[in-house]
Backbone as CSV, one residue per row, in Angstrom:
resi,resn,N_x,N_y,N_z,CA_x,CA_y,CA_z,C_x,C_y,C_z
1,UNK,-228.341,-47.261,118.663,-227.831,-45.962,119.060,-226.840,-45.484,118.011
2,UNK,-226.639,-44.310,117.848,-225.733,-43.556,116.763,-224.132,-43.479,117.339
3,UNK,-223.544,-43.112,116.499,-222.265,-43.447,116.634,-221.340,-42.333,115.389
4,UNK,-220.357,-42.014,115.991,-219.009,-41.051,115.431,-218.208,-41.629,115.335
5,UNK,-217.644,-41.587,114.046,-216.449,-42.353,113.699,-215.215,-41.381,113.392
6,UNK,-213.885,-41.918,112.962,-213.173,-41.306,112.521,-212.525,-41.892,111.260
7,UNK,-211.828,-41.831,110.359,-211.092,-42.873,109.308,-210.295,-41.933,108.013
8,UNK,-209.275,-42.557,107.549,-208.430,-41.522,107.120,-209.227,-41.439,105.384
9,UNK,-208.879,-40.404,104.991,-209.168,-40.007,103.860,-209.072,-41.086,102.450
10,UNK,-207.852,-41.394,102.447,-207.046,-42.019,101.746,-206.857,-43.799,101.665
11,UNK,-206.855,-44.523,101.369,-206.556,-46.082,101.728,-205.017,-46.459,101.618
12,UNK,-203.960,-45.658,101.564,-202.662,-45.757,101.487,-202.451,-45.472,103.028
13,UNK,-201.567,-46.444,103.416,-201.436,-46.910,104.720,-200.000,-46.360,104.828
14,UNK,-199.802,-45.881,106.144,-198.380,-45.449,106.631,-198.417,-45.079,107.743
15,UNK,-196.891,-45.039,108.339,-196.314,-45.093,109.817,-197.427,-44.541,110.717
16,UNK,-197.333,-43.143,110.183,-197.728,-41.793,110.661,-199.167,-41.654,111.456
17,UNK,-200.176,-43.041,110.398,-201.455,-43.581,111.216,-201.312,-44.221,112.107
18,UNK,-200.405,-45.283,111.719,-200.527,-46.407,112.998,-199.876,-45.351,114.388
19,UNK,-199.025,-44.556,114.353,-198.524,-43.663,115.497,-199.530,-43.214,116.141
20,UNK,-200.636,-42.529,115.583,-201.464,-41.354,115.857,-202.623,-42.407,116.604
21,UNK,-202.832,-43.682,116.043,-204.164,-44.221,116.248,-203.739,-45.412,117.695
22,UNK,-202.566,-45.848,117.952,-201.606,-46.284,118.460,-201.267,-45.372,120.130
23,UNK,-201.684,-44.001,119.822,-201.628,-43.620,120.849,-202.977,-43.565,121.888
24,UNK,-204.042,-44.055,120.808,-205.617,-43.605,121.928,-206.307,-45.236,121.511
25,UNK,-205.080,-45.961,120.856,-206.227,-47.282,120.750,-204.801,-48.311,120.947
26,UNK,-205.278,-49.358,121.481,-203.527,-50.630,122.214,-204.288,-51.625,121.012
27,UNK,-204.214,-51.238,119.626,-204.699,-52.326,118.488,-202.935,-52.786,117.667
28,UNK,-203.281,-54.288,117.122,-202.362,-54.569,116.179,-201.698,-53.734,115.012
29,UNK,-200.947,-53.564,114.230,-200.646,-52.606,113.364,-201.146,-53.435,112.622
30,UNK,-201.434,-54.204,112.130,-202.177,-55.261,110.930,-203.712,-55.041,110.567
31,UNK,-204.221,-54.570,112.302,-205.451,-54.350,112.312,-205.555,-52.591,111.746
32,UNK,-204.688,-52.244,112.200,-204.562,-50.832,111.628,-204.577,-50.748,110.040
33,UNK,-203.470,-51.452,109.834,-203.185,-51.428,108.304,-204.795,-52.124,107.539
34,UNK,-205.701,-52.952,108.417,-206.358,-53.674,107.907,-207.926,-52.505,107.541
35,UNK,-207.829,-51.674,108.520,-208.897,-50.698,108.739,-208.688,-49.387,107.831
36,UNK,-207.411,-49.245,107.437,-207.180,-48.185,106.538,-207.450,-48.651,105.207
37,UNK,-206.511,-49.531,105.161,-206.751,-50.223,103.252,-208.347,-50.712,103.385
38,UNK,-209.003,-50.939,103.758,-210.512,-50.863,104.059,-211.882,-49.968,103.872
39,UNK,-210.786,-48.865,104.235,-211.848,-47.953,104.463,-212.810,-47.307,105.353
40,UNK,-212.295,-48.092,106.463,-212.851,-48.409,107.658,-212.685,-47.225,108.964
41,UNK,-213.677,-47.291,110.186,-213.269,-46.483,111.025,-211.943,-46.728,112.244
42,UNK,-211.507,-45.943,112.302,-210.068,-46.118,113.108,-210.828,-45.873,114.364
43,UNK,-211.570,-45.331,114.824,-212.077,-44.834,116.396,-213.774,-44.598,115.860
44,UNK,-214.277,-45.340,116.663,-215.418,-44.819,116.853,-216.047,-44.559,118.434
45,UNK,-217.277,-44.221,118.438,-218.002,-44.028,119.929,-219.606,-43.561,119.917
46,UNK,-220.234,-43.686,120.416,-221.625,-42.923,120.831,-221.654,-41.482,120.502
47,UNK,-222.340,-41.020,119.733,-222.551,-39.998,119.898,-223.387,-39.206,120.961
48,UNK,-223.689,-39.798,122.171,-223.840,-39.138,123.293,-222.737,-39.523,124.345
49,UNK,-221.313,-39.988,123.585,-220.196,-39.809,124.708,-219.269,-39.001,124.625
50,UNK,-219.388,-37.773,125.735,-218.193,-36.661,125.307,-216.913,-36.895,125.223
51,UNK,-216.504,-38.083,126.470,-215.282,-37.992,126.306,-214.429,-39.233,125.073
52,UNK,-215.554,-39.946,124.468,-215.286,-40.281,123.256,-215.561,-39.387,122.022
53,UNK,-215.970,-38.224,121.941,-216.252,-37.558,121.062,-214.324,-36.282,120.963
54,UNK,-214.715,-36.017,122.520,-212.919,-35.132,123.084,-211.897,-35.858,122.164
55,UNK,-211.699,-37.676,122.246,-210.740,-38.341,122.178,-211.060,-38.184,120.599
56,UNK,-211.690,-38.423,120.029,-212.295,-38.511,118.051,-211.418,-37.409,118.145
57,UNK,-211.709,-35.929,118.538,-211.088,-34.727,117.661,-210.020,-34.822,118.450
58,UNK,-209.499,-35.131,119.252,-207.941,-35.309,119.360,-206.890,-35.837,118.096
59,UNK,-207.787,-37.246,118.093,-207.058,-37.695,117.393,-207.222,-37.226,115.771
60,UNK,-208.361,-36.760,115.075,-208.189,-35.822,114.352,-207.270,-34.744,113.975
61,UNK,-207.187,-34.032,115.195,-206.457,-32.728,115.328,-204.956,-33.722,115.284
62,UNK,-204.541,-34.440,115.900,-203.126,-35.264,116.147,-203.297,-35.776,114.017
63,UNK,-204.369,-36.532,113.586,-203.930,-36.098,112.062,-204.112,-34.686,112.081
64,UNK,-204.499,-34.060,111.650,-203.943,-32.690,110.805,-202.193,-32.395,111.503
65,UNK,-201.808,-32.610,112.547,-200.725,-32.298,112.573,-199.702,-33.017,112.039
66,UNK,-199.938,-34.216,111.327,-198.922,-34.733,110.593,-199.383,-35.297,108.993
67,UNK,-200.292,-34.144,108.887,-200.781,-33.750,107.196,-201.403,-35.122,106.622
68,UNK,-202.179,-35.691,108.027,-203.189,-36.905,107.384,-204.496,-36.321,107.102
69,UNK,-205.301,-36.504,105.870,-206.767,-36.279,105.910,-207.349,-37.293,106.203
70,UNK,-208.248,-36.386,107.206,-209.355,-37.589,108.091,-210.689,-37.329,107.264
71,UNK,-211.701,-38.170,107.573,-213.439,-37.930,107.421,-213.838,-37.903,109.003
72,UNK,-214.524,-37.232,109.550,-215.218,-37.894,110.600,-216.903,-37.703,110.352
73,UNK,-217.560,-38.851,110.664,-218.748,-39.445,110.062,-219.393,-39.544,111.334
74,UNK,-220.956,-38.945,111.057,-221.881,-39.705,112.224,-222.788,-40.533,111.837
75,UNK,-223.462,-41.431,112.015,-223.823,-42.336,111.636,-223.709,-42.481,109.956
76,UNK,-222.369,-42.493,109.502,-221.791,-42.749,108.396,-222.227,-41.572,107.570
77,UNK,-222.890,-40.244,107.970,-222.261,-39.411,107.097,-221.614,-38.615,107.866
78,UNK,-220.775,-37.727,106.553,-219.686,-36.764,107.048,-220.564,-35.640,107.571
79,UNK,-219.522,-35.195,108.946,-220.064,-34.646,109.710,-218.870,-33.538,110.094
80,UNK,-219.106,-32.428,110.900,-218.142,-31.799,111.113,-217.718,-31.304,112.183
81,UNK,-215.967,-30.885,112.969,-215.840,-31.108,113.665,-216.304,-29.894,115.044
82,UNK,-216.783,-28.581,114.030,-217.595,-27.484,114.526,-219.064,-28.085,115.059
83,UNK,-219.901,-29.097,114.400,-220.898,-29.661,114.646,-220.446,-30.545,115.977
84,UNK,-219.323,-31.363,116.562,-218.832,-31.915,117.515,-218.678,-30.823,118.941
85,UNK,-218.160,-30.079,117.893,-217.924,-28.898,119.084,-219.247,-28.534,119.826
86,UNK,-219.547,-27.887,119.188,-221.279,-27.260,119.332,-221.892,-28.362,119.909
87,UNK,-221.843,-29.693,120.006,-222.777,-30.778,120.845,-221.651,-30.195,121.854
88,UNK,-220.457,-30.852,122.314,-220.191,-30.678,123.269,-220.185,-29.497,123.924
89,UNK,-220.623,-28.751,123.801,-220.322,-27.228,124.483,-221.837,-27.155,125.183
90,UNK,-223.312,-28.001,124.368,-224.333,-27.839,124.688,-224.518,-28.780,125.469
91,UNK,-223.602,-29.683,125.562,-223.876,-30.790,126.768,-223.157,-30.617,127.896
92,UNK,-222.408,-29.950,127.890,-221.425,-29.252,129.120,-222.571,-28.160,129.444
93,UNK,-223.242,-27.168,129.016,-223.936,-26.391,129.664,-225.458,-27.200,130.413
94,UNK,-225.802,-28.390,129.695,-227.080,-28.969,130.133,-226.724,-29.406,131.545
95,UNK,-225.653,-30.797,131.298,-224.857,-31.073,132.583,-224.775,-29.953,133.821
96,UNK,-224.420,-28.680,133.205,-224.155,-27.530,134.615,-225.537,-27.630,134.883
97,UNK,-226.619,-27.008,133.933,-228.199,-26.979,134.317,-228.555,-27.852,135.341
98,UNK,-228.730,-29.064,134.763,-228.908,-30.135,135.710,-228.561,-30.028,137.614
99,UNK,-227.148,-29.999,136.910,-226.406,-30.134,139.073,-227.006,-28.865,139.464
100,UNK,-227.655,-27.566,138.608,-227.633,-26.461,139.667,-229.177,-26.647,139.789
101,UNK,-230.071,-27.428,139.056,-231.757,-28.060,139.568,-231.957,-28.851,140.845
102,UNK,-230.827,-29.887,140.578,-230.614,-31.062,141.476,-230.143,-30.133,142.804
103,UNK,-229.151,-29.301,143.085,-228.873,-28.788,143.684,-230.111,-27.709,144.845
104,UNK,-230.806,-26.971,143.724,-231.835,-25.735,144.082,-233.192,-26.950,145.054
105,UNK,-233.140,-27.879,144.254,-234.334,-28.886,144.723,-233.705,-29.508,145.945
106,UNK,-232.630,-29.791,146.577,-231.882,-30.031,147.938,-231.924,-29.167,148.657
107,UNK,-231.788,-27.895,148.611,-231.890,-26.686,149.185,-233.436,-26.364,149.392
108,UNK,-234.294,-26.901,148.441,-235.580,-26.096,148.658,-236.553,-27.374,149.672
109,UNK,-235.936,-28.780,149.566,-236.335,-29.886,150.529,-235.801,-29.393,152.277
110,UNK,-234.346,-29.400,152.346,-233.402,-28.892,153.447,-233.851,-28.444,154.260
């Protein structure tokens, strides 16, 4: 299955990551420090999980507010966070589709 990552731009490690990544992940700062000087992803998830996809551009958006550059990657290429958007907005409308089928088909059994 595919997968969204997040990971900082840069391999120079500081506070400002471990804060940001520290708040949506209970990891070591070693492991932090170990995933940055690496190269590595700080958060990943399914790309068919919204509310791991919500938490990715959070913590994105939480870097840009303290002037970290991120990549975020789907199955390791760069990807973007308008392209995140746009899934989630089309899976929030399928989801409504769905309950109001499931729904019409209870009503039309009833």
């Amino acid at each position: 299955m595919g997968f969204v990552g997040i990971k900082v731009a840069s391999t120079d490690f500081n506070a400002a990551i471990v804060k940001t990544i520290r708040k949506y992940r209970n990891i070591p700062i070693a492991e932090v420090k170990d995933l940055v000087q690496d190269n590595d992803y700080l958060f990943t998830c399914s790309y068919v999980d919204p509310d791991g996809i919500n938490m990715l551009l959070q913590i994105y958006h939480d870097f840009c507010n303290v002037d970290i550059q991120s990549i975020i990657c789907e199955n390791d290429s760069v990807t973007s966070v308008q392209k995140l958007n746009n899934w989630l907005s089309s899976h929030g409308e399928t989801v409504k589709q769905v309950e109001e089928d499931l729904d019409n088909e209870s009503l039309a059994e009833g």
